[in-house]
Residue, then its C-alpha position, 0 to 999 in steps of 0.5 A: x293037937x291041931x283037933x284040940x287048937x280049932x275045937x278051943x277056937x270054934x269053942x270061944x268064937x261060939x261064945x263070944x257070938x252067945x255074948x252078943x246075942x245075949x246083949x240083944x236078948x237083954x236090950x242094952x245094945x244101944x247103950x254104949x256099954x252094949x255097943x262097945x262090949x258087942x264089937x269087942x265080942x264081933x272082934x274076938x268072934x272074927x278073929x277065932x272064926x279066921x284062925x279056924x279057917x286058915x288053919x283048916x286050909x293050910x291043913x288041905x293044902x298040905x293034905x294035897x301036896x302030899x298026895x301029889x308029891x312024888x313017892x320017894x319025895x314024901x317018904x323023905x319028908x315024913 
């Protein structure tokens, strides 16, 4: 499940940084309906890119308190 949530996250973060480039691409960045759909897409961009990361270093951290605990510890916890 965890997989599936940042493959989707990468997935949309991807497509919004596609919008922004295709606003460049087209040249209405400068236009305020450029400037304002581009910052919502950096926003949306930023906020995906972020869950992937947290997601990904609590998923270590927890790798490596489970490697560290004490047998008889992590076999109560599983």
């Amino acid at each position: 499940m965890l997989l599936v949530m940042l493959l989707l996250s990468l997935l949309v973060g991807l497509l919004s940084l596609a919008g922004v480039v295709w606003i460049i691409i087209v040249g209405s960045l400068l236009s305020v309906d450029g400037l304002f759909m581009s910052l919502i897409l950096l926003t949306i961009a930023g906020i995906f890119f972020l869950n992937v990361l947290l997601e990904l270093r609590d998923h270590r951290s927890a790798a490596k308190d489970k490697e560290t605990a004490p047998k008889g510890l992590a076999a109560k916890t599983e």
